[in-house]
C-alpha positions in Angstrom: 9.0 3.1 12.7 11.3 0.4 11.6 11.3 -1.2 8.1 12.7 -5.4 8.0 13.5 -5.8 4.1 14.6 -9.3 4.3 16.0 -11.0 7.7 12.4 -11.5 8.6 12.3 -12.5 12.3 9.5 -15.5 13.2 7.1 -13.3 15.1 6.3 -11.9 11.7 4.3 -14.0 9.9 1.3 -13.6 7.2 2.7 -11.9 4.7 5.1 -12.3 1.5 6.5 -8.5 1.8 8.5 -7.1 3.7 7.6 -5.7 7.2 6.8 -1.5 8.9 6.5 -2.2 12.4 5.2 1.3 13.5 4.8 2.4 16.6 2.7 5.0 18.8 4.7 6.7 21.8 3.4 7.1 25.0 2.3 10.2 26.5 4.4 12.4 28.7 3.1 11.7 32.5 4.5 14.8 34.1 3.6 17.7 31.8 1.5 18.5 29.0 3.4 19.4 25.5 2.2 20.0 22.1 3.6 20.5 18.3 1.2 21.1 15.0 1.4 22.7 12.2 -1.2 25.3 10.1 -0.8 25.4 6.6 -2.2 26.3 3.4 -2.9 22.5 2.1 -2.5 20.7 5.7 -2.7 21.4 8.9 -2.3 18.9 11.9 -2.0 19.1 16.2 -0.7 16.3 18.9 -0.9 16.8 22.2 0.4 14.8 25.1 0.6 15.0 28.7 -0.6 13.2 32.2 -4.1 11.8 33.2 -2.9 11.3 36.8 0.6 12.9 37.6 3.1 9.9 37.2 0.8 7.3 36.6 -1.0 7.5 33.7 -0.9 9.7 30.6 -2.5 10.4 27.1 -1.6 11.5 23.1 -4.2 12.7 21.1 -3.1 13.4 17.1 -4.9 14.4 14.2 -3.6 15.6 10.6 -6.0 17.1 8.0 -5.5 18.1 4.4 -8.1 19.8 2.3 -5.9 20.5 -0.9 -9.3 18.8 -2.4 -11.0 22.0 -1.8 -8.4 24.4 -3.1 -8.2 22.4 -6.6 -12.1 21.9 -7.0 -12.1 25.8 -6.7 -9.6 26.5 -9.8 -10.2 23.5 -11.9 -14.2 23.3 -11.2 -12.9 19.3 -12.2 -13.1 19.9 -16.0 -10.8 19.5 -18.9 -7.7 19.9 -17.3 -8.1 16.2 -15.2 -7.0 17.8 -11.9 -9.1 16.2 -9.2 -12.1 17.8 -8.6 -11.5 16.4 -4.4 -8.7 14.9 -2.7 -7.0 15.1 0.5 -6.4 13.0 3.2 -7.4 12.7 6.7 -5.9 10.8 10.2 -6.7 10.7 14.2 -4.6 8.8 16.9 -5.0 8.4 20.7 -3.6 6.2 23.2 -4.0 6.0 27.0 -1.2 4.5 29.0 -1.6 3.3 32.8 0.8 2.3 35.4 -0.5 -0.6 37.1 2.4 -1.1 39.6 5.6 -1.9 39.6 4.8 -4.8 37.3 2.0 -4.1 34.5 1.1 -1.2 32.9 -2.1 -1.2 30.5 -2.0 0.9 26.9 -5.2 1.6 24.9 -4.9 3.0 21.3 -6.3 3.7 18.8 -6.5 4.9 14.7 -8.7 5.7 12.3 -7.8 7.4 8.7 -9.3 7.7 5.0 -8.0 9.2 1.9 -10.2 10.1 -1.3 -9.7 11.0 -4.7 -12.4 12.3 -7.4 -12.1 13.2 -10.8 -13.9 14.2 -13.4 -13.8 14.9 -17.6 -16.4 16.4 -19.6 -16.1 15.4 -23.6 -19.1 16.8 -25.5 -22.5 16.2 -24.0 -20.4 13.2 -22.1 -19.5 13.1 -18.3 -16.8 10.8 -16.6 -16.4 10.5 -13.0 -13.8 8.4 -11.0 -13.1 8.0 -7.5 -11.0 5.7 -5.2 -11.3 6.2 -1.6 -9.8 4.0 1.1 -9.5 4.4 4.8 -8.6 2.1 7.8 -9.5 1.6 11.4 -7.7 0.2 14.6 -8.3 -0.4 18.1 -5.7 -2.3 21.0 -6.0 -3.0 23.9 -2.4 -4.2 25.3 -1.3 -5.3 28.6 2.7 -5.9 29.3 3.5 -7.7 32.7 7.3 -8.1 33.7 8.0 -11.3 35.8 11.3 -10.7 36.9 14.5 -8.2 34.9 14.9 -11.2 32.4 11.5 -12.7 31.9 8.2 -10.6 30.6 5.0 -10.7 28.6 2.8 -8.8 26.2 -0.8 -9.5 25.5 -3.3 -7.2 23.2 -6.5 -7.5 21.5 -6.5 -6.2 18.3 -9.6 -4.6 15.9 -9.1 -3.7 12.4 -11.3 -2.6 9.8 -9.8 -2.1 6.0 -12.0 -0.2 3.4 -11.9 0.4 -0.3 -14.0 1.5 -2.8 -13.8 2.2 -6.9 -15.9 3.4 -9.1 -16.9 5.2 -12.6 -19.6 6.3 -14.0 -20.1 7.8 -17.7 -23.4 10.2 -18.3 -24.6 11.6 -21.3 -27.0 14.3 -21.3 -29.0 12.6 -24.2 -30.5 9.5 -22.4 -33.0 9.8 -20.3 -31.6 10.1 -16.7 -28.2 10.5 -18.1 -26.4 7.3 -16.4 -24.8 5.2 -20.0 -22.4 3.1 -17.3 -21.5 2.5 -13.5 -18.8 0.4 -12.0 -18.1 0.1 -8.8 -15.6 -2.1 -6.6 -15.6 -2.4 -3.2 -12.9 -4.6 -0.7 -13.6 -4.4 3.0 -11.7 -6.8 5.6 -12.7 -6.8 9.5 -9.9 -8.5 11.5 -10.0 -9.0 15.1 -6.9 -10.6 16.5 -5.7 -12.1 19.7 -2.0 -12.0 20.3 0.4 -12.9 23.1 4.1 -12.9 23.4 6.8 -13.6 25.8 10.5 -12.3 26.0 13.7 -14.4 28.4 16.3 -12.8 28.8 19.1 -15.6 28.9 21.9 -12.7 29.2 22.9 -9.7 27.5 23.6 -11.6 24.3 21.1 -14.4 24.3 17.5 -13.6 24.5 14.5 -15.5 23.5 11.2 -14.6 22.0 7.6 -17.2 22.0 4.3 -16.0 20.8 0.6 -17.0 19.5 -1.7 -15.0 17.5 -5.1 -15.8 16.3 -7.1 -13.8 13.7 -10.6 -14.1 12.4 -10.7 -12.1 9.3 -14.5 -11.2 7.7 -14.0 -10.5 3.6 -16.3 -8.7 1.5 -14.9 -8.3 -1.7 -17.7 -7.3 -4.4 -17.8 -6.2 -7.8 -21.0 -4.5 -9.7 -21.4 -3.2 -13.3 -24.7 -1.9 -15.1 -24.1 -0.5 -19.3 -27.1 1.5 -19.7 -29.6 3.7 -17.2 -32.4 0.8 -18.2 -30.6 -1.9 -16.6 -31.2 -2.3 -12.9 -28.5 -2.8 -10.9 -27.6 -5.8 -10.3 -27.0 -7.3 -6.8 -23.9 -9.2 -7.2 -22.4 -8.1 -4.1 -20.4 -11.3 -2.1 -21.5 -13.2 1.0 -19.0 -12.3 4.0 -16.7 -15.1 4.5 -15.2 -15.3 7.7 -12.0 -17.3 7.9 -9.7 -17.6 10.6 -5.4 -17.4 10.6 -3.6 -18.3 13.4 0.7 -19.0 14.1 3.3 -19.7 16.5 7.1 -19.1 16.9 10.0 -19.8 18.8 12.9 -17.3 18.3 16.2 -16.6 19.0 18.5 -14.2 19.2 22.4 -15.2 19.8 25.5 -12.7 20.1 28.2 -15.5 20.9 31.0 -13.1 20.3 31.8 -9.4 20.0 31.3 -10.2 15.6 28.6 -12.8 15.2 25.4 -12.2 15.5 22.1 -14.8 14.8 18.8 -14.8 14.5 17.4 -17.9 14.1 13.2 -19.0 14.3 10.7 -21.3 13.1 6.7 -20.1 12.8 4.0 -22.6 12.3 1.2 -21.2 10.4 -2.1 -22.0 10.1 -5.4 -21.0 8.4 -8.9 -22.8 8.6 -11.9 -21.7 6.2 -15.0 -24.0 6.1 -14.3 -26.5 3.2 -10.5 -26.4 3.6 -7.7 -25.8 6.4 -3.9 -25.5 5.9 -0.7 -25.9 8.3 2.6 -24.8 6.8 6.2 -24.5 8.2 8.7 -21.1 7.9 12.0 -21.5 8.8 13.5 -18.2 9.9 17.5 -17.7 9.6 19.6 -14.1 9.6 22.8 -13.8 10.5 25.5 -11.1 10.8 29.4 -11.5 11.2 31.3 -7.6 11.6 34.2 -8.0 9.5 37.9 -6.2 10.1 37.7 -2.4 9.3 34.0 -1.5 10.2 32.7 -3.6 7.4 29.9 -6.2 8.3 28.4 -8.8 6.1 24.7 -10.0 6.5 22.6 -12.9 4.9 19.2 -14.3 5.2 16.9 -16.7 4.2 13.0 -17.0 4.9 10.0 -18.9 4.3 6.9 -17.0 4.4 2.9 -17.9 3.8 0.8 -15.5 3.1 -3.3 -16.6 2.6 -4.6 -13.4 2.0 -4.6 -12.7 -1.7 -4.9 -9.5 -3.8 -6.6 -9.8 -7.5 -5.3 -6.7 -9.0 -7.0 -4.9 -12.4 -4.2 -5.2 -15.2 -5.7 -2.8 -17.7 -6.1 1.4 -17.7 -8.3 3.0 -15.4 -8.0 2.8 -11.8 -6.8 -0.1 -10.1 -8.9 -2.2 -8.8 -7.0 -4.2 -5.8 -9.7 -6.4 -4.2 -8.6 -8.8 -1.3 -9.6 -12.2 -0.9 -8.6 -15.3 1.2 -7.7 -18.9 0.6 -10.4 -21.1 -0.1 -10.3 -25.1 -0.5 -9.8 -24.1 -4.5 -7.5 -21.3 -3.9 -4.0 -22.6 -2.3 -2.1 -20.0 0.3 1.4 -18.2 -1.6 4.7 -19.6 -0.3 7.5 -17.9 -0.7 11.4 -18.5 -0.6 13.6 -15.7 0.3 17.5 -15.0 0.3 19.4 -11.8 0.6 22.9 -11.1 1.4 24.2 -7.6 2.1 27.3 -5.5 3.0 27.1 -2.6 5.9 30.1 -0.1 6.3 30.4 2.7 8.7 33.1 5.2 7.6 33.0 7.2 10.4 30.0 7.9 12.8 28.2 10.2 10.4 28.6 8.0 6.8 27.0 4.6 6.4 26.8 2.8 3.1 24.4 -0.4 2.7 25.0 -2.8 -0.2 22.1 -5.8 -0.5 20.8 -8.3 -2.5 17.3 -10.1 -2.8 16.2 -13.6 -4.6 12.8 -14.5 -4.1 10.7 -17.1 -5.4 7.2 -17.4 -5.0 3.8 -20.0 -6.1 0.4 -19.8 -5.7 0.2 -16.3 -7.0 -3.5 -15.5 -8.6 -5.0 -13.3 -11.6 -8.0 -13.1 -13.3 -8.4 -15.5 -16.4 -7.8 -13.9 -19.8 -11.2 -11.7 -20.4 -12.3 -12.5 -16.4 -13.4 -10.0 -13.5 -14.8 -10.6 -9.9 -18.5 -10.2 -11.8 -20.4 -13.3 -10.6 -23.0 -13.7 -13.7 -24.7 -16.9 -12.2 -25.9 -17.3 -8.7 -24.1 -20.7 -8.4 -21.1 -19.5 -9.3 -17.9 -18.5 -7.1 -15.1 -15.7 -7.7 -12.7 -18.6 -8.1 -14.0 -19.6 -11.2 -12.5 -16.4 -12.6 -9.2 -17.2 -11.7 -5.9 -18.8 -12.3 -2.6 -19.9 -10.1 0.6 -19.3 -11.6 4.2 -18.6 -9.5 6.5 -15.8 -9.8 10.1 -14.7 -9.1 11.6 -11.0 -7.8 15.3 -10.6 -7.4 17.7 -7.3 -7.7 19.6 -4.8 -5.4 20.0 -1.7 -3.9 22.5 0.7 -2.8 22.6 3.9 -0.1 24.6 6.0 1.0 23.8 7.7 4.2 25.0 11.1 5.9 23.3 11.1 9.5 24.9 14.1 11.2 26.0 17.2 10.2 25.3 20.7 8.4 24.7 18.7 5.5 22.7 15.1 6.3 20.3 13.1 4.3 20.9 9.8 2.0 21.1 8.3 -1.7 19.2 5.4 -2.3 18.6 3.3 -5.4 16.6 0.0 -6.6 17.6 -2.3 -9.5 15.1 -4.9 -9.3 12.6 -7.3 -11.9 9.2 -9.2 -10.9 8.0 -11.7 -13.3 5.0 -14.1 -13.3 4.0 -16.7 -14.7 0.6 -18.6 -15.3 -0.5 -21.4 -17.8 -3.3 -20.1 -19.1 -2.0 -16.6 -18.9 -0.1 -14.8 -22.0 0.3 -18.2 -23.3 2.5 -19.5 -20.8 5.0 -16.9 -21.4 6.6 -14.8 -18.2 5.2 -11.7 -18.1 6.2 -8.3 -15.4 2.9 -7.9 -13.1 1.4 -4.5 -12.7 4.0 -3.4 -9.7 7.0 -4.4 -11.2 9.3 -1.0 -10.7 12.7 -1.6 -12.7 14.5 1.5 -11.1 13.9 3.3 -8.2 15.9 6.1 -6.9 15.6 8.9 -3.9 17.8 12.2 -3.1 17.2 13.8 -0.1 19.0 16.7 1.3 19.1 18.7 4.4 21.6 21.5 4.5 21.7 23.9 7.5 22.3 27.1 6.3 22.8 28.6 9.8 21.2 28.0 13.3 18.1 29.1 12.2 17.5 28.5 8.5 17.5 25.5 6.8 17.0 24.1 3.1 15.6 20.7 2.3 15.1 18.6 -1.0 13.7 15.5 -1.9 13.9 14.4 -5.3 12.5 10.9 -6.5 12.3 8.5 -9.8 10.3 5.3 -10.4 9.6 3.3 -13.1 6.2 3.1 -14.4 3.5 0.3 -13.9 3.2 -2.0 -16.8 -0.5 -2.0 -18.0 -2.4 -4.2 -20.8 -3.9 -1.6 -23.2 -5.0 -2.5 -26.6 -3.0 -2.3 -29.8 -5.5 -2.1 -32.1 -9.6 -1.6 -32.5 -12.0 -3.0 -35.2 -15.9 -3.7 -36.0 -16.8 -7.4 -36.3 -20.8 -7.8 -38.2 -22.5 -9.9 -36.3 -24.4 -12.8 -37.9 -28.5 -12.7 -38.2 -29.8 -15.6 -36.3 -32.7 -15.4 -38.4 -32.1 -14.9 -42.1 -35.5 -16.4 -43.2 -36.3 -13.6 -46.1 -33.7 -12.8 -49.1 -34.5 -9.4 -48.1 -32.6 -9.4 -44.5 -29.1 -8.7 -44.4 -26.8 -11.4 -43.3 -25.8 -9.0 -40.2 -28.0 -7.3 -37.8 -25.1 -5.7 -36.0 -21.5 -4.6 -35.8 -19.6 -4.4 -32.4 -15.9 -3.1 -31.7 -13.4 -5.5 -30.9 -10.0 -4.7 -29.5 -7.0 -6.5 -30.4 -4.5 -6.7 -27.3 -0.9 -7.9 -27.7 1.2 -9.8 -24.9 0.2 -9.1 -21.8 0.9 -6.1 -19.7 3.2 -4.7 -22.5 2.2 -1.8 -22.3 4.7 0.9 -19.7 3.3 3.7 -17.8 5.5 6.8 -17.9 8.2 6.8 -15.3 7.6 8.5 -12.0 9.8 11.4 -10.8 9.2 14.5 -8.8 10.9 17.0 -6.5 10.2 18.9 -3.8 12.1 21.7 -1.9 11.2 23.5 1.4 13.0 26.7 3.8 12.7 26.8 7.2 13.3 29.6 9.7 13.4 28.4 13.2 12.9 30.5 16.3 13.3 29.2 20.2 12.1 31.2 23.0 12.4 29.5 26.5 9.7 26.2 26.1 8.3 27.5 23.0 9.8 26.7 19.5 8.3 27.6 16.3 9.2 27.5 12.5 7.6 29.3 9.2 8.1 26.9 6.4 8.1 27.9 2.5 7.3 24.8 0.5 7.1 23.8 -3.0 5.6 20.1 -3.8 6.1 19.1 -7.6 8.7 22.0 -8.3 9.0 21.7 -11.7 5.6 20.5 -12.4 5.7 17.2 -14.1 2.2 15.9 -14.8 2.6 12.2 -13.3 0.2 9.7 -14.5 -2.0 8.5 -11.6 -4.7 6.2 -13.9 -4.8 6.2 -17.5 -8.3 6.2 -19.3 -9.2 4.9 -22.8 -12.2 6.6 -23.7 -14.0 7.8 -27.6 -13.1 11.1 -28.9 -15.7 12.5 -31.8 -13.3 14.8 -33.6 -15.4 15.3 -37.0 -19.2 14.9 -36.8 -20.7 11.8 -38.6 -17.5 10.4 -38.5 -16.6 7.1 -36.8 -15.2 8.3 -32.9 -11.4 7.4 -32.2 -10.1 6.0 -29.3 -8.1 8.0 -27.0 -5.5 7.1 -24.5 -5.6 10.1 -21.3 -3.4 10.3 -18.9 -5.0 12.1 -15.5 -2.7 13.1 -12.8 -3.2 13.8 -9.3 -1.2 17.0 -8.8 0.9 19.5 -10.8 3.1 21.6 -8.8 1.5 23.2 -5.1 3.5 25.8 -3.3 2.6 26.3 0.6 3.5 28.1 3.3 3.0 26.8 7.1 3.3 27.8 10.5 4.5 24.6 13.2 5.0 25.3 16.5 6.3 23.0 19.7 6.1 23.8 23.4 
């Protein structure tokens, strides 16, 4: 795995972030070995080895965690807000074959889904929540070497992206129980054509073209009912099938033993049925290794990204739904610069010192009082939102120990994300729901002796900032029809909240620690380890979502609105076996 913060290369193209490029090993071709693990709240197996001795080989892995199981049993998913099922779950394979001297062929595969469920009983009142999402993968890739400085890489790529939300309140006093239902859905099918080729100029000049092609199928969808009379309605979206494509030309330059450049330009383009788009992104990094094992590093980037995510800014849990560029919705640009210090103290100590400036347009959000609901059959999910632009800038420091009886690292994140939107918050710059002010890690690996071992991890974030309301109050409403003396002027009241600037309101910080000792044990091909683990050690209740629902403390008395806080999970000890042979 490899993480690209802010020298983006061209070949990367799509997105605003920054860039995990994660890949799956291939499969021993001589013997078959194995690692996994049994535990208490996970347990996982991978196995690889050859197909045909030499030629072709395979590596099957799967990881499973039924912690979901274990919690529904103690908490029976009452009071306490501990989910009633959660857990995780994750299978990879890949096939690799030796073609001849020249191509080899690799077939892979992925497919994984996590769910969460919850549930609070209040009275004769029920709430359930759930959030699951999962993704699929398939490639197909063929590499084909011309010659030692010139070769190729071709795949065909399949992705399928799932997510679903949704609550539901009952009440054991209507009539089949149901009082309200929500449920959100976002599902993206990609499949994707890509080809690139790599010259070798020399050892310190090498150069990098490509094409890719994606059509992308969206089916964002959004539906609501308030009472067990109403029928669900059938709001859910057409599929819209869009298609993104780019190239680049790229190149990487060492011209002496201190410089080295990265420089590339990507053309993007995207083409839905009313509208199509080509945009330019300049790609520049360069490195210069100053006297004493210092080296400097700065970058600048322009990126495109026309996928857009419409993110929920109030309590509850958040509702990310993905949708594309349209002819009314414009693609996000964005402008990048970082600049960053590197120094090696000896070959065990590193320290990294960077900076970050981004600027960014096009961003969308739902219009004040707006949701992806689609009320009239004419109408289209843009109509619900707005364009604004938005700016992110900070820095970050670590300190890195690689080797050694002790090893592990210090990292910590200073940064601020703002938007901004004319018919949002009225005009004013406001921090969007991911905007994380601090963010620190401590992680610790201390080798007691050859075969024990201690490990810590210890973590703080800032907390999302969330709209919630300030205030509640009932509002008569007006008879339409006050043709006798005898009727009242109002026929109704309904409860109004009063909100105050947007996203105002600060979710409680994030921090958590986990410890783990390992005894290790080698015996000719076979190694093996018991692990004692704590996650959570000191047990702090993080908020996952936060729920504002009524609370009848007195009877006959007007309910009051409560904020809860639910979390996912207080603290877990384990124990687990893993082996490797």
């Amino acid at each position: 795995m490899e993480l690209t913060k802010g020298g983006f290369p061209a070949r990367y193209g799509g997105r605003l972030s920054s860039v995990i490029e994660m890949g799956l090993k291939a499969g021993d071709r001589q013997a078959l070995h194995g690692t996994g693990s049994m535990g208490v709240i996970a347990s996982r197996l991978t196995l690889e080895g050859p197909l045909q001795q030499g030629k072709s080989s395979f590596v099957v892995s799967a990881r499973q965690c039924y912690l979901g199981a274990l919690t529904g049993l103690v908490a029976k998913g009452r009071e306490s807000g501990v989910p009633s099922r959660s857990g995780f779950g994750d299978y990879n394979a890949k096939l690799s074959f030796d073609l001849g001297a020249r191509d080899q062929l690799y077939v892979s595969g992925y497919t994984g889904s996590d769910q969460f469920k919850s549930q609070r009983v209040s009275g004769n009142r029920t709430l359930d929540a759930s959030l699951n999402w999962g993704n699929t993968t398939g490639t197909l890739r063929w590499s084909h070497r011309f010659s030692n400085r010139a070769s190729a890489h071709t795949a065909l790529i399949f992705s399928q992206y799932r997510m679903q939300v949704a609550n539901e309140e009952a009440s054991a006093a209507t009539q089949n129980g149901s009082l309200f239902r929500l449920k959100y859905q976002s599902n993206i099918r990609d499949l994707a054509f890509k080809h690139d080729l790599d010259l070798y100029a020399s050892e310190r000049h090498q150069l990098r073209f490509g094409v890719q092609i994606t059509a992308h199928r969206f089916n964002p969808s959004a539906v609501v009912t308030s009472s067990a009379e109403a029928a669900l309605p059938t709001t859910t979206n057409q599929n819209i099938d869009v298609m993104e494509s780019g190239v680049y030309a790229e190149d990487y330059w060492q011209p002496t033993d201190r410089w080295r450049i990265n420089a590339g330009l990507r053309m993007s383009h995207f083409f839905h049925p009313q509208a199509q788009y080509l945009r330019p992104e300049p790609r520049l990094s360069v490195g210069y290794k100053l006297p004493g094992d210092w080296t400097i590093k700065g970058a600048y980037a322009q990126m495109n990204q026309y996928v857009h995510m419409l993110s929920s800014t109030g309590v509850g849990l958040p509702t990310d739904l993905w949708v594309p560029t349209t002819d009314r919705v414009k693609p996000q640009q964005s402008e990048q610069v970082a600049l960053g210090l590197v120094k090696d103290f000896d070959s065990d100590i590193a320290l990294t010192v960077e900076g970050y400036h981004k600027t960014m347009k096009n961003n969308i959000s739902y219009r004040e009082g707006a949701s992806f609901l689609l009320t009239d059959d004419k109408a289209r999910w843009e109509d619900n939102v707005t364009a604004g632009r938005g700016w992110s800038y900070g820095g970050e420091v670590m300190l890195q120990k690689k080797r050694g009886r002790l090893s592990g690292w210090i990292g910590y994140t200073l940064s601020w994300t703002q938007w901004q939107f004319a018919d949002l918050n009225g005009g004013r710059r406001f921090f969007p729901r991911y905007d994380r002010r601090h963010d620190l890690s401590v992680v610790g690996v201390y080798e007691l002796s050859k075969r024990v071992s201690l490990s810590g991890t210890w973590v703080y974030g800032t907390g999302q900032a969330l709209t919630v309301p300030s205030s509640r109050y009932a509002v008569g409403v007006n008879n339409p029809d006050p043709s006798s003396a005898a009727t009242t002027p109002f026929i109704d009241t309904r409860n109004v909240k009063d909100y105050g600037a947007k996203n105002s309101f600060r979710a409680e910080p994030y921090h958590r620690m986990d410890l783990s000792l390992q005894f290790h044990t080698r015996k000719k091909a076979w190694e093996s380890s018991w692990e004692l683990s704590v996650y959570n050690a000191y047990n702090r209740r993080n908020a996952f979502y936060y729920s504002l629902e009524s609370k009848v403390e007195v009877a006959n008395k007007p309910s009051k609105t409560v904020l809860y806080r639910y979390s996912l999970f207080p603290v877990v000890p384990s124990v687990s076996y893993t082996f490797k042979f």
